[in-house]
GUNU-621447 format. One record per residue (C-alpha): x, y, z; residue in one letter. Coordinates in steps of 0.001 Angstrom, whole numbers, padded with zeros to 6 digits, always signed. Each point is the difference from the previous one (the first is absolute). Layout:
N
XYZA
...
This chain:
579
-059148-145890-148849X
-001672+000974-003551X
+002802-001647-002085X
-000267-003489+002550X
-003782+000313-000724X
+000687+000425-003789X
+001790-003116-000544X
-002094-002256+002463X
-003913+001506-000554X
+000393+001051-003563X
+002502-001344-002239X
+000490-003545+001212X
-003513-000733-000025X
-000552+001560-003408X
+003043-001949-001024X
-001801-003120+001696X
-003308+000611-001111X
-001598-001786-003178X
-002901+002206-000029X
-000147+004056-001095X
+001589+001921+002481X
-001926+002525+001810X
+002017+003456+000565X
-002487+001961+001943X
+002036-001231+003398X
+003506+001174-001512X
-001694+003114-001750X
-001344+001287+003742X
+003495-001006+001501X
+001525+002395-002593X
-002431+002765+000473X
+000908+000158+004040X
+003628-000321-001163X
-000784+002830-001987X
-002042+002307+002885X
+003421-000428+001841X
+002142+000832-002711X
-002524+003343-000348X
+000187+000579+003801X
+004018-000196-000168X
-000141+002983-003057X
-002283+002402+002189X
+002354-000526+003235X
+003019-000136-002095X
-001185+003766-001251X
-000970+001048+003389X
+003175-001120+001881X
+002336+001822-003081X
-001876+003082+000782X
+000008-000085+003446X
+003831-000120+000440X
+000868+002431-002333X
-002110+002694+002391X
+001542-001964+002898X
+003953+000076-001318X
-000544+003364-001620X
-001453+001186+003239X
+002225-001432+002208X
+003300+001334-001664X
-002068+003827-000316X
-000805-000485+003627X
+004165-001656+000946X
+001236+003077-002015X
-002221+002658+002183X
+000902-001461+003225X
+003813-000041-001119X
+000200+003806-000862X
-002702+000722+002977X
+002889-001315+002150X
+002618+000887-001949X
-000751+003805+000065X
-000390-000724+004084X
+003941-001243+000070X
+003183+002300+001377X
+002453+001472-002692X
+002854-002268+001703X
-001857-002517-001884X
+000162+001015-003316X
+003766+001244+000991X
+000892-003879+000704X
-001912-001506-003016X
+000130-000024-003795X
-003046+001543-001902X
+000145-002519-002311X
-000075-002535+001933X
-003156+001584+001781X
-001241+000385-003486X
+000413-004111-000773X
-002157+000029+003481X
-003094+001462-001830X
+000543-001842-003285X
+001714-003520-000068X
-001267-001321+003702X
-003079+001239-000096X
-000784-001613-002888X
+001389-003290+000567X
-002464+000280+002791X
-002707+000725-002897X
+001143-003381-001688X
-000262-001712+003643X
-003279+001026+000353X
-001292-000295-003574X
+001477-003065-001020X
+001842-001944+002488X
-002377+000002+002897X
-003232-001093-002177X
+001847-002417-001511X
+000858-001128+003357X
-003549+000068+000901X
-001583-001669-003350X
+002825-002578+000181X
-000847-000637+003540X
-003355-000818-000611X
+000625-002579-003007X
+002907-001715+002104X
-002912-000298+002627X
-002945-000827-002491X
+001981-002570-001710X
+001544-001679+002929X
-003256-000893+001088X
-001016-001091-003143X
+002668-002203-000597X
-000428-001885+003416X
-003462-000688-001487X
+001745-001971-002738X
+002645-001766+001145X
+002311+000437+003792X
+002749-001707-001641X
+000483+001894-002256X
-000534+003089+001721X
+002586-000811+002383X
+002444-000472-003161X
-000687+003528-000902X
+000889+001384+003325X
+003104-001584+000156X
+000993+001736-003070X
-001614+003356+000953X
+002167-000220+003348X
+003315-000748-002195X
-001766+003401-002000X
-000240+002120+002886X
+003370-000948+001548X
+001746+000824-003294X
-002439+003342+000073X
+001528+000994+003498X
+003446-000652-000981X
+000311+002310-002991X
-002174+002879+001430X
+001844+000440+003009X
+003105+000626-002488X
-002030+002670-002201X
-001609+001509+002922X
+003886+000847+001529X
+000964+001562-003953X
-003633+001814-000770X
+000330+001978+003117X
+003796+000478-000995X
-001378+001083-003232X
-002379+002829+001442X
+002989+001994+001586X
+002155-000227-003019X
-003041+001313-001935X
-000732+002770+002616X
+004220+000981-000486X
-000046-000466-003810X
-002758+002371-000390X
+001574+002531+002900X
+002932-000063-002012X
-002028+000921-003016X
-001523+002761+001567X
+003323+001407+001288X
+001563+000152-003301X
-002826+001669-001936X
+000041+002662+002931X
+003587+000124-000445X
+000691-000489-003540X
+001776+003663-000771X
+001995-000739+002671X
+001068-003445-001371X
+000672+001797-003276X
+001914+003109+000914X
+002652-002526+001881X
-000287-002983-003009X
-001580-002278+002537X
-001925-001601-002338X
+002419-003485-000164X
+000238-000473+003782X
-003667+000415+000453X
-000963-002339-002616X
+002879-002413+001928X
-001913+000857+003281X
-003480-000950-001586X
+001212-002978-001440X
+000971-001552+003010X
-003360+001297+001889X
-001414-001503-003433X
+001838-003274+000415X
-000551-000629+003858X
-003932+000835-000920X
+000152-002770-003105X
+001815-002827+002896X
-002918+000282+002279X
-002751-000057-002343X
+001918-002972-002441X
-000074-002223+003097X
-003148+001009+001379X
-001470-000887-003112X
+001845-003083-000624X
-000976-001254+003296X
-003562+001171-000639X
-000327-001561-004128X
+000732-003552+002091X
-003022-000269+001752X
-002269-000221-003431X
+002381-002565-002433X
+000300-001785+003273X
-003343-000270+001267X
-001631-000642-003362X
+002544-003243-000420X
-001131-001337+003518X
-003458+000455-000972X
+000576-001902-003162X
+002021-002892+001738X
-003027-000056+002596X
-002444-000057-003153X
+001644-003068-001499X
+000321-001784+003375X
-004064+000285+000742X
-000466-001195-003542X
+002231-003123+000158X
-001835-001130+003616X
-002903+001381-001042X
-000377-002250-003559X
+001070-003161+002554X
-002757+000902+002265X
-002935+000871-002389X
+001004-003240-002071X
-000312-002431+002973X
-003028+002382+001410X
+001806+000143+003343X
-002899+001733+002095X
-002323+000798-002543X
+002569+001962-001732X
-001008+001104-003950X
+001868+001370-002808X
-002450+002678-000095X
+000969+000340+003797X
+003739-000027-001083X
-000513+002391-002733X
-001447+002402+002591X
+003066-000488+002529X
+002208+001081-002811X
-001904+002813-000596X
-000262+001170+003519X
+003775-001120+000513X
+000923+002618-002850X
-002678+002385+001517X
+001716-000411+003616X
+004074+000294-001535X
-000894+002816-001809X
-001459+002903+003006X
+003355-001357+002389X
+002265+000643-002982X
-001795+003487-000317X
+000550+000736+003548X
+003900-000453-000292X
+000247+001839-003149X
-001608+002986+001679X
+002643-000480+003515X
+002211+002556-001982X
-002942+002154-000472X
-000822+000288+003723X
+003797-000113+000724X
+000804+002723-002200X
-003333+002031+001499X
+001542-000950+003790X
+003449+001786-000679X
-002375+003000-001279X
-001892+000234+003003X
+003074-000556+002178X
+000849+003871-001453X
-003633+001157+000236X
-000124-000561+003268X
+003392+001076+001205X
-000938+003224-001707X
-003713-000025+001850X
+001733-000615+003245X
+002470+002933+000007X
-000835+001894+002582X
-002141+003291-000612X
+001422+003440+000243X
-000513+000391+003980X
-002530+003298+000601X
-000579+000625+003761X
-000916+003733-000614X
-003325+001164+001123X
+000072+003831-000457X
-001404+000869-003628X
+000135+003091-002461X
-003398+001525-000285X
-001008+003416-001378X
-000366+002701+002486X
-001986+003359+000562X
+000612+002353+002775X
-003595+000740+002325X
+000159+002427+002911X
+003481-000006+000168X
+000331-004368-000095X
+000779-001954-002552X
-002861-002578-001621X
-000146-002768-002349X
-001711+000679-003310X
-000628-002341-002692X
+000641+003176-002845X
+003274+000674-001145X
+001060+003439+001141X
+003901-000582+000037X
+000409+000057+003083X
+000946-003554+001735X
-000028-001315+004001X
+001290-003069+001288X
-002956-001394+001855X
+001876-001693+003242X
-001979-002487+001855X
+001648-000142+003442X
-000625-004168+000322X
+000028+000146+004157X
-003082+002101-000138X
-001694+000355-002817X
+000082+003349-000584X
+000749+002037-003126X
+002245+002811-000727X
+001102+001927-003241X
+003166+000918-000779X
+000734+002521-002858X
+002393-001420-003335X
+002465+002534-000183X
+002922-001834-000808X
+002341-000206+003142X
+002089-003197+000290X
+002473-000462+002554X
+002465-002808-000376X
+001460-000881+003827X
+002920-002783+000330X
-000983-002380-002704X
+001924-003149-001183X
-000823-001676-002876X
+001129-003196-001933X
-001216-001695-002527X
+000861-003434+002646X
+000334+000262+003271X
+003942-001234-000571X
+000659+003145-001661X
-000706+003683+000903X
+000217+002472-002560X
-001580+003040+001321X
+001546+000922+003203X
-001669+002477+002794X
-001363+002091-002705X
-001759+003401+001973X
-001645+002590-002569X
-003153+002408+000252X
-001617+001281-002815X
-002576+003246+000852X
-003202+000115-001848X
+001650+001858-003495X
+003257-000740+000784X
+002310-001303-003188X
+002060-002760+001533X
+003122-001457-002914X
+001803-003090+000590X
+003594-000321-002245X
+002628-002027+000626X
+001715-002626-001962X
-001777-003180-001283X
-001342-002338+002979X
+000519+002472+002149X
-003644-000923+001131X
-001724+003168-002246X
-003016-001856-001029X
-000186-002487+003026X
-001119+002503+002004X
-002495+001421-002305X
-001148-003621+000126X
-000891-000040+003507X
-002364+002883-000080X
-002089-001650-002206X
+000547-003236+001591X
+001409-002416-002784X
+001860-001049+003152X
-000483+000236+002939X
+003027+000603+003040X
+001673-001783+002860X
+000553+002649+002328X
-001528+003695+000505X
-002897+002216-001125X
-001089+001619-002749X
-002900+002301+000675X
-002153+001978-002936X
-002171+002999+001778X
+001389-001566+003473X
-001783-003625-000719X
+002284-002945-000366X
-000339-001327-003730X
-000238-003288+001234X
-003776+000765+001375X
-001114+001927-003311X
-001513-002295-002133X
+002348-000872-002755X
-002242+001056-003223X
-000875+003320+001858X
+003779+000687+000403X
+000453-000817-003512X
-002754+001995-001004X
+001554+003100+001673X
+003491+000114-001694X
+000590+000325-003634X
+003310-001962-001558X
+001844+001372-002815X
+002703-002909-000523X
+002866-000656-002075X
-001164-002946-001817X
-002997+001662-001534X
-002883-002418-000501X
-002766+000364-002476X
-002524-002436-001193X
-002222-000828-002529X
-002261+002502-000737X
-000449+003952-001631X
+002414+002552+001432X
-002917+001369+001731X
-001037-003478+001783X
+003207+000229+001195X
+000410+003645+001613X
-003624-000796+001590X
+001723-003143+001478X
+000578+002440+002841X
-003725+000842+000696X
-002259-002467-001760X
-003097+003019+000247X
+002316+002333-001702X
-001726+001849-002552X
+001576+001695-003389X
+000665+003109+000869X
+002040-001178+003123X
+001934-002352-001594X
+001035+002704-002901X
+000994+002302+002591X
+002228-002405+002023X
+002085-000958-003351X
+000075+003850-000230X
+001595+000370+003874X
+002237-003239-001375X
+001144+002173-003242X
-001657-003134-001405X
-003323+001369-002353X
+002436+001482-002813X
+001134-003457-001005X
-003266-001698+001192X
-001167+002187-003105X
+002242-001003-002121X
-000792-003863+000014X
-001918-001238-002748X
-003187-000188+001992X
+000817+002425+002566X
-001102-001125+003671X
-001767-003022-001865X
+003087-001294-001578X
-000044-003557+001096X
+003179-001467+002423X
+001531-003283-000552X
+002845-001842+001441X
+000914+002498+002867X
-000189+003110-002183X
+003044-001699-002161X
-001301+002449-002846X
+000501+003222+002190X
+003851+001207+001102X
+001268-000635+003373X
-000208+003763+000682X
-003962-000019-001022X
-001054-003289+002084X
+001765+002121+002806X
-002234+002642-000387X
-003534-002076-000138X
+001408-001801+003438X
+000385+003850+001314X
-003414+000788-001328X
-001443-003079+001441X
+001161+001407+003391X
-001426+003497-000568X
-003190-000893-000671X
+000009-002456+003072X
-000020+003797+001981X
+002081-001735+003339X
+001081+001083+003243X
+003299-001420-000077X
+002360-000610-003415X
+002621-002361-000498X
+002268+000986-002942X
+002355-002711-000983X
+002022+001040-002461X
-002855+001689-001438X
+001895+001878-002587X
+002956-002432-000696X
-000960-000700-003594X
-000940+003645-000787X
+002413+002310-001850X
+001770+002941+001240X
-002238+002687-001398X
-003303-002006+000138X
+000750-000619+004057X
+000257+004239+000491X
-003633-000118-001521X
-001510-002855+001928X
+001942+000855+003300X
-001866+003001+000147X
-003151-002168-000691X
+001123-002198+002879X
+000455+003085+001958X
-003473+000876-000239X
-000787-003429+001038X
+001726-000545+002869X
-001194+003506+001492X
-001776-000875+002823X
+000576-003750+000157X
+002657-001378+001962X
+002797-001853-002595X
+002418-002275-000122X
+002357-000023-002628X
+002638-002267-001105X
+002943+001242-003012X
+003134-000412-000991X
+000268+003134-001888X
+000080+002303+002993X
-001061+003530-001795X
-003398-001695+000565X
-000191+000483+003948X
+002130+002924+000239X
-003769+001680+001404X
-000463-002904+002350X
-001258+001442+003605X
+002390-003288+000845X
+002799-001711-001146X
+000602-004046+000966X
+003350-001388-000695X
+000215-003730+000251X
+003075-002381-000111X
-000757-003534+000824X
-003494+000022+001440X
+001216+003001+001961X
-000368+003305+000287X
+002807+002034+000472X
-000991+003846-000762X
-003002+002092-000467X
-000588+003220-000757X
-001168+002479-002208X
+002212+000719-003275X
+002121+002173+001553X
+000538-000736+002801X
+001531-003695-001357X
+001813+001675-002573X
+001863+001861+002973X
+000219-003005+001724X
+002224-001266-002725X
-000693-003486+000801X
-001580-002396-002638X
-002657+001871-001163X
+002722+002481-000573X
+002350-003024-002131X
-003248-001035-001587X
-001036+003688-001286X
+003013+001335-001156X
+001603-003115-000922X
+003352+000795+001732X
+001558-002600+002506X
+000274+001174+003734X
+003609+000284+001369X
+000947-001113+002799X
């Protein structure tokens, strides 16, 4: 009301007045004027500070919770989903969340209160004229709903294509000597082009849509400005009800005041749209369901007393599996020594489709168990299941004569070192990574499992030795070499049970006599199971596994195929069986 008071308790009068005006009236009306103007900075400050703690916080605290649960899903879900589009998870919906929260919302909030504040004050002035205003605020918010229910439809539109243009992204720069080696390069950029060109639709329409709302708003708000002036002027000229120009003058300004927070509303729609089809993939990625762990029997060092095995909270390398029968209560303690037992398991990656069929294996504590075959022949699958990527539809395994499916899942984990063919190293020194296998590991025990994994010559050799840093997946070691940390990273792990898949694939000929013996020493003691192709590697094997299909069809030792003469036979010497 300062600017109605203005015209009508200060300047007419002075205009009116013969005398010398006195300003101490209008002086003290400026100096409250200016206490709120003061009060506005300090809160103005203090709200700016306060959301940056609260957005920054929020997207730290979003980003936490994300991996918390991601790190909780089953691999079949990053089998089924793009890494790149998980990636645009973390960065582009999370923080079109952050511009929700920061901007959009407050906005809301402020706007809410003027629209509120203003509305009161203008029924003060004048109801007619109010009631003009709302008119044209309806016709406002009508066209509002309109055009944000069409952006709304192409932001969330836009969020997948994003999520695909950056999975595609990903793939190729994973994939990029493959793309040259073939001469690729044209149909991929074709390929991205049209990801490129689908993403550019949905965002050009959500946007149009969207960039309505404000060119559209502010005219309605300028028609509704002009309107209130016209009847305004005939009202405060025939002082219907009392009605001033200083009173008009003040309408007008609160008219302006109450267009202008609606009209800020609708131009931040496509913000909270945009933020919507964000959380929409935040949340379907919260509510994937967990990786399911039923298991209640636990790893736990182990001494022997009086002829019993206890629990221990020192290391002393030897391990139990502490088996709380649930019906009772009570507690007994099995020995690790490495036996698993497969008995009449089916698996399938769906229900719909089997590809392990009645598979029935033992492996004795020591025992070096091989797997060959040709490609999806169900090698690795199985090696899955004793670790539990997967889990089956019909049968038992057993490890020490407890079903797997009762042994808590990060216990079972613990228990078996991996060796696989896609070697994995992260950032970090060489040593960081060997000790990825037992985080207390000291020096001395990570030097002497790269020198059990033939590793410690070239370790040397580095620029920093063991504290030459890692980047990219090892990209500036050799195939052969990252092959040799993942073996080391095993060693040092010091596990009941091995799985060696295709552990020396990427080695060469002479370089695999020298770390086979390595493995050799390894493996003594520790039950093993090892996948190849190159068959010299298991001619040692206490047992041989041919598969074919999700089958197995023989098993035996070496010999005892190769007199067979059945596949193992075709697949070792390379000659076809006649009939």
């Amino acid at each position: 009301m300062f600017t109605r008071d203005l015209i009508d308790k200060y300047i007419t009068p002075f205009l009116l007045s013969d005398g010398t005006p006195n300003f101490s009236p209008l002086a003290h009306a400026i100096e409250r004027v200016a206490v709120f103007y003061g009060i506005g900075i300090v809160a103005t400050y203090a709200y700016n500070r306060i959301m940056i703690n609260v957005t920054q916080g929020m997207m730290m605290n979003m980003r936490n919770e994300l991996f918390e649960h991601m790190e909780k899903l089953p691999i079949k879900y990053f089998d089924t989903h793009a890494h790149g589009d998980i990636m645009s998870i973390y960065t582009n919906d999370i923080d079109t969340l952050r511009q929700m929260v920061s901007q959009s919302i407050t906005q809301i909030i402020n706007s809410g209160f003027t629209i509120i504040s203003v509305f009161v004050s203008m029924l003060i002035l004048n109801i007619p004229l109010t009631v003009v205003t709302m008119i044209m605020v309806a016709i406002m918010i009508f066209g509002t709903k309109k055009a944000a229910g069409q952006s709304g439809k192409y932001f969330l539109e836009q969020q997948k294509n994003l999520g695909k243009v950056n999975g595609y992204i990903e793939e190729m720069m994973n994939g990029q000597k493959v793309v040259k080696v073939f001469c690729h390069e044209e149909e991929s950029k074709a390929e991205f082009k049209e990801l490129n060109e689908a993403l550019f639709v949905s965002a050009d329409r959500a946007n149009t849509y969207a960039n309505y709302l404000g060119p559209l708003n502010a005219q309605i708000g300028n028609i509704s400005y002009v309107i209130c002036a016209i009847i305004g002027g005939v009202l405060a000229l025939g002082k219907v009800g009392g009605f001033t120009l200083g009173g008009l003058a003040s309408f007008l300004t609160f008219n302006k005041s109450f267009s202008m927070p609606i009209n800020q509303i609708s131009m931040q729609m496509n913000a909270i749209v945009m933020a919507m089809a964000g959380a929409d993939r935040i949340f379907k990625l919260m509510d994937e369901k967990e990786e399911l762990d039923e298991g209640y029997v636990t790893l736990v060092n182990a001494k022997e007393e009086d002829g019993k095995l206890t629990e221990c909270e020192e290391r002393t390398e030897r391990w139990a599996w502490k088996h709380t029968h649930q019906n009772d209560g009570s507690v007994d303690y099995v020995e690790v020594k490495g036996e698993v037992v497969f008995n009449g398991v089916d698996f399938g990656y769906n229900d719909e489709k089997i590809v392990l069929h009645d598979i029935k294996l033992y492996a004795k504590p020591g025992q070096k168990i091989a797997f060959v075959g040709s490609t999806g022949a169900g090698k690795t699958t199985i090696t899955n299941l004793i670790n539990r990527f997967y889990d089956i539809q019909d049968g038992k395994i057993r490890y020490d004569g407890i079903n797997i499916n009762k042994i808590k899942k990060a216990d079972l984990r613990h228990s078996l070192g991996i060796v696989l063919q896609d070697t994995h190293l992260f950032t970090g020194t060489v040593r960081d990574n060997i000790r990825f296998g037992k985080l207390d590991a000291t020096d001395e025990e990570i030097v002497a499992a790269a020198k059990l994994a033939n590793a410690d010559s070239f370790i040397r050799r580095l620029p920093k030795g063991y504290d030459t840093m890692l980047t990219g997946d090892g990209a500036n070691l050799s195939q052969g070499q990252r092959q040799l940390l993942a073996i080391a990273r095993a060693a040092i792990a010091d596990p009941p049970v091995l799985i060696l898949d295709e552990a020396t694939s990427s080695i060469d000929t002479r370089t695999e006599r020298i770390v086979q013996d390595g493995m050799d020493k390894l493996m003594r003691g520790r039950t093993t199971f090892v996948i190849a192709h190159r068959l010299s590697t298991v001619r040692n094997s206490d047992c041989i596994m041919v598969l074919e299909q999700g089958r197995i069809i023989e098993r035996g030792t070496h010999d005892e195929l190769i007199e067979e003469k059945g596949r193992y036979y075709q697949l070792y010497t390379g000659n076809a069986i006649s009939a």
